[in-house]
C-alpha positions as semicolon CSV with decimal commas, in nm:
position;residue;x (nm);y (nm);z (nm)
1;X;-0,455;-11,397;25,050
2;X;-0,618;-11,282;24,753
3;X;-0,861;-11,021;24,596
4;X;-1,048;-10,932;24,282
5;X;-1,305;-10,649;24,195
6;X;-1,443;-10,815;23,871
7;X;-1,174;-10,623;23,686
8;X;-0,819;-10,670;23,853
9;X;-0,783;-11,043;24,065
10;X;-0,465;-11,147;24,243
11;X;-0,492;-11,562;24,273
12;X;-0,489;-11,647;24,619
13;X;-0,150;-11,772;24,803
14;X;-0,113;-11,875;25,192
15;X;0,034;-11,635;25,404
16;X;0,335;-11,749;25,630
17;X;0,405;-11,431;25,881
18;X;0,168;-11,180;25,983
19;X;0,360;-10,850;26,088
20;X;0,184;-10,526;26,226
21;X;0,387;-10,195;26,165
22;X;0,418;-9,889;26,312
23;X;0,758;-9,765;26,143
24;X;0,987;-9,854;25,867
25;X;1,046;-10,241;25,790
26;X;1,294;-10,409;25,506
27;X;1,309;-10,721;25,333
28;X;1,566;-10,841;25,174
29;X;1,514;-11,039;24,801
30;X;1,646;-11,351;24,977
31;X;1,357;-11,364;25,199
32;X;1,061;-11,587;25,031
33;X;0,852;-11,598;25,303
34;X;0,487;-11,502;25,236
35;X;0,432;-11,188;25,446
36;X;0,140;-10,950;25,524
37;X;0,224;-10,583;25,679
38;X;-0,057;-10,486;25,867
39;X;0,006;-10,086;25,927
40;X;-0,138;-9,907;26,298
41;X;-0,386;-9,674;26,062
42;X;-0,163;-9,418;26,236
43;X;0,205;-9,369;26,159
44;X;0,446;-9,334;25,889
45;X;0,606;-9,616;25,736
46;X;0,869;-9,746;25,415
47;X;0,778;-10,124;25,345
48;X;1,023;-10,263;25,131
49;X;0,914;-10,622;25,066
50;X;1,077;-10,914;25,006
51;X;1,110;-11,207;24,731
52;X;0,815;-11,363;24,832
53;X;0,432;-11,291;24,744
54;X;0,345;-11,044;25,011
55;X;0,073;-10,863;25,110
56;X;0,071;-10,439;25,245
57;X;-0,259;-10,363;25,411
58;X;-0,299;-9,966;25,475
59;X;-0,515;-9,872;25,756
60;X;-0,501;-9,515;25,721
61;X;-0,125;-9,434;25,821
62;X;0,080;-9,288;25,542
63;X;0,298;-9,577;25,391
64;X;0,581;-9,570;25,088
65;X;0,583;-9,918;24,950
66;X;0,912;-9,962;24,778
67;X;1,057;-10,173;24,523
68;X;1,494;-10,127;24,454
69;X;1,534;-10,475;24,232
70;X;1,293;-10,686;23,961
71;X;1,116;-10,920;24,185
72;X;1,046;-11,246;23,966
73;X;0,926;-11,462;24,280
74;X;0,622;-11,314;24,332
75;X;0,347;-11,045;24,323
76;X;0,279;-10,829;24,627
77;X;-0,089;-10,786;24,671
78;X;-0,165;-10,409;24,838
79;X;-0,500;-10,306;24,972
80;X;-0,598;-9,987;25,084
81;X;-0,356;-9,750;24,887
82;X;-0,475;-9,421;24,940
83;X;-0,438;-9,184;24,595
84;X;-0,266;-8,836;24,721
85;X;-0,136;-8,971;25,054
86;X;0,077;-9,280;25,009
87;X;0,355;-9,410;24,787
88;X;0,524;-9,633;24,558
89;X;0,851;-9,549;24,557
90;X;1,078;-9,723;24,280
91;X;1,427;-9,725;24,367
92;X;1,831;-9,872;24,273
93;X;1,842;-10,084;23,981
94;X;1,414;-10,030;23,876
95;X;1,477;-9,675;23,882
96;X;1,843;-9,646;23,704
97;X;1,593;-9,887;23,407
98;X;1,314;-9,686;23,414
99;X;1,550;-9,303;23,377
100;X;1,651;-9,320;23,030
101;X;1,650;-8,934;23,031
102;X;1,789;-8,887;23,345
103;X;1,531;-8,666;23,437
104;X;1,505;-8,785;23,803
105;X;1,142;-8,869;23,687
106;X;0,875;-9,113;23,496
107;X;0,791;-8,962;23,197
108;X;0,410;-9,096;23,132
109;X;0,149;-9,143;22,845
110;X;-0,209;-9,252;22,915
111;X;-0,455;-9,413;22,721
112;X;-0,742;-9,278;22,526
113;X;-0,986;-9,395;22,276
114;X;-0,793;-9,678;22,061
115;X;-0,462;-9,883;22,102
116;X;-0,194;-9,639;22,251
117;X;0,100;-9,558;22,044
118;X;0,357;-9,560;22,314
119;X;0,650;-9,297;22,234
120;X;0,987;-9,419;22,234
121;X;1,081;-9,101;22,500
122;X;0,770;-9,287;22,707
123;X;0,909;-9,397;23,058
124;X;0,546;-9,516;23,155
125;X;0,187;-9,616;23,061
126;X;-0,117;-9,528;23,300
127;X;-0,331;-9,764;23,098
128;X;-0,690;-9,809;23,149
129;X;-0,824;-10,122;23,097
130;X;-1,189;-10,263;23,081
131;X;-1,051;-10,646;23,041
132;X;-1,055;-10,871;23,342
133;X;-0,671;-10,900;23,425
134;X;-0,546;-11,221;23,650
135;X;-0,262;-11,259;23,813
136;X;-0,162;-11,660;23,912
137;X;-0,057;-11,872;23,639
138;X;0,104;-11,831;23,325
139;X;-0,211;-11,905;23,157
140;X;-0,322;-11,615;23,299
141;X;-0,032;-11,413;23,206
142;X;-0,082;-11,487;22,840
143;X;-0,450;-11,379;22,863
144;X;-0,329;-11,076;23,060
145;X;-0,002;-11,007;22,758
146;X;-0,329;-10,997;22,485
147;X;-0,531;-10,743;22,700
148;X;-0,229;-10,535;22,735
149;X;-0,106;-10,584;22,345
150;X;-0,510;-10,484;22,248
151;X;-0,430;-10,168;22,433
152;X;-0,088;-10,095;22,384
153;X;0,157;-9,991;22,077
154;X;0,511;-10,129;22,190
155;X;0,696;-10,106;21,862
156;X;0,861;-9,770;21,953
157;X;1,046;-9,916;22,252
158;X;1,377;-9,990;22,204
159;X;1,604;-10,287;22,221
160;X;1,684;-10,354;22,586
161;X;1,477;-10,022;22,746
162;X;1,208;-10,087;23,031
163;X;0,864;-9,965;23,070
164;X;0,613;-9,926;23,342
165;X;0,316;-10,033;23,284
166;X;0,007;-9,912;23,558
167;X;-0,284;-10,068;23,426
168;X;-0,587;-9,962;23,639
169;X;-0,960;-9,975;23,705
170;X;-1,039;-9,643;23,760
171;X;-0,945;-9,552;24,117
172;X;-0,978;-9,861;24,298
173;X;-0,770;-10,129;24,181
174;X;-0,485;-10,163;23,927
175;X;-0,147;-10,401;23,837
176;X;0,199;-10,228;23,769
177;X;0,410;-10,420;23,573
178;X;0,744;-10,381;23,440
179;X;0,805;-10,430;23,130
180;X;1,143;-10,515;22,877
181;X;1,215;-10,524;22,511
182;X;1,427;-10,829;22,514
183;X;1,347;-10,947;22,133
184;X;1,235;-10,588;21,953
185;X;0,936;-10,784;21,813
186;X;0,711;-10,468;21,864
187;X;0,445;-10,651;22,141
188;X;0,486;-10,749;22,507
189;X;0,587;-11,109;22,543
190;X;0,522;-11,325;22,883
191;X;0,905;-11,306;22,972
192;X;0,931;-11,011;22,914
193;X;0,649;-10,868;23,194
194;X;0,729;-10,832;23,523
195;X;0,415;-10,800;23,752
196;X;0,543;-10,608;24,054
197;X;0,203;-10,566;24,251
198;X;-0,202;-10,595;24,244
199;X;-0,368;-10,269;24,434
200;X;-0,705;-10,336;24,543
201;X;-0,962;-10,089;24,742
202;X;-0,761;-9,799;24,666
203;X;-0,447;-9,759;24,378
204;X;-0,170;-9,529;24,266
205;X;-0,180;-9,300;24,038
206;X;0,139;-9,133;23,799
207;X;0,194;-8,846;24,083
208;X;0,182;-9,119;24,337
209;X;0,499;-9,318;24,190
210;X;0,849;-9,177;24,242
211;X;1,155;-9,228;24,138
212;X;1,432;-9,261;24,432
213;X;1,812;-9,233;24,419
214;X;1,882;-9,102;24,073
215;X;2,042;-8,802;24,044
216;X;1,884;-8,580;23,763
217;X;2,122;-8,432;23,478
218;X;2,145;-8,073;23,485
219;X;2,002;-7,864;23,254
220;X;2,162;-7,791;22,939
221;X;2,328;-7,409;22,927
């Protein structure tokens, strides 16, 4: 599997297990095997996937891809994501990271003209980028760490806090990555960038990522 747009590229990887679904299927970290989820075009589905490179192909049903722990084995690749109907639902440890405010939500800034001062209150980046980004090797991950440093202002972030990064091609095909300040050097660093998942044909946007299974403070009297 595999996929690129001229923009955004996953580098292929052989599938191991090919799995059509029709309802709610879970993976657990352990599992490396390479997997593709082929969904009916028809139902209703939660795909949590597992430690290996896997791949979610949407049909036309209405599927929640979800993501509870930082997956370092591999990056998902998902085609098909429909903006407005499906999900990526970020769950357990990604979202207790992501909440510094508590606010049961992702609090987002998105680029403009010029490199992006992101704020230190910023829980996520919807980050257009006109840069060919690769995902494979970790020469490709430096290449793709200088796109993202040309666009993005990190020094705000603070010591130990986590950012998502959404870095997109218009509509049709983007990378979310998380990212965390281990060193406080002000830039994004190659171990510190976690690529979660490629979309291709079709990829999130803010309103289309949730945060699951944090409970929201309440509001101050």
């Amino acid at each position: 599997a595999g996929g690129t747009d001229g923009v955004i590229s996953h580098a292929g990887f052989e599938i191991a297990l090919l799995t059509s679904i029709a309802g709610d299927v879970a993976r657990a970290p352990a599992e490396q095997v390479n997997e593709a989820f082929i969904d009916d075009g028809a139902s209703a589905a939660r795909i949590l996937t597992g430690g290996g490179m896997d791949v979610v192909v949407d049909h036309g049903g209405t599927l929640t891809v979800v993501y509870d722990s930082f997956k370092l084995s591999g990056t998902d690749l998902i085609v098909g994501f429909d903006r407005g109907n499906d999900q990526v639902s970020l769950e357990d440890n990604i979202a207790a990271a992501l909440d510094d405010d508590a606010s049961g939500s992702i609090q987002w800034q998105s680029t403009g003209a010029g490199r992006l001062l992101v704020a230190d209150a910023t829980e996520g980046v919807f980050a257009s980028t006109g840069i060919p980004i690769v995902i494979g090797t970790h020469a490709d991950m430096r290449n793709t760490v200088d796109t993202l440093n040309g666009a993005l202002d990190v020094s705000s972030t603070g010591l130990g806090d986590d950012l998502l990064i959404l870095a997109h091609n218009g509509s049709s095909s983007a990378v979310m990555f998380l990212y965390t300040n281990r060193d406080d050097n002000g830039q994004v660093d190659v171990a510190e960038l976690t690529a979660l998942a490629v979309f291709g044909d079709g990829s999130p946007g803010p309103d289309d990522i949730v945060l699951v299974g944090i409970q929201a403070a309440p509001p101050e009297a």
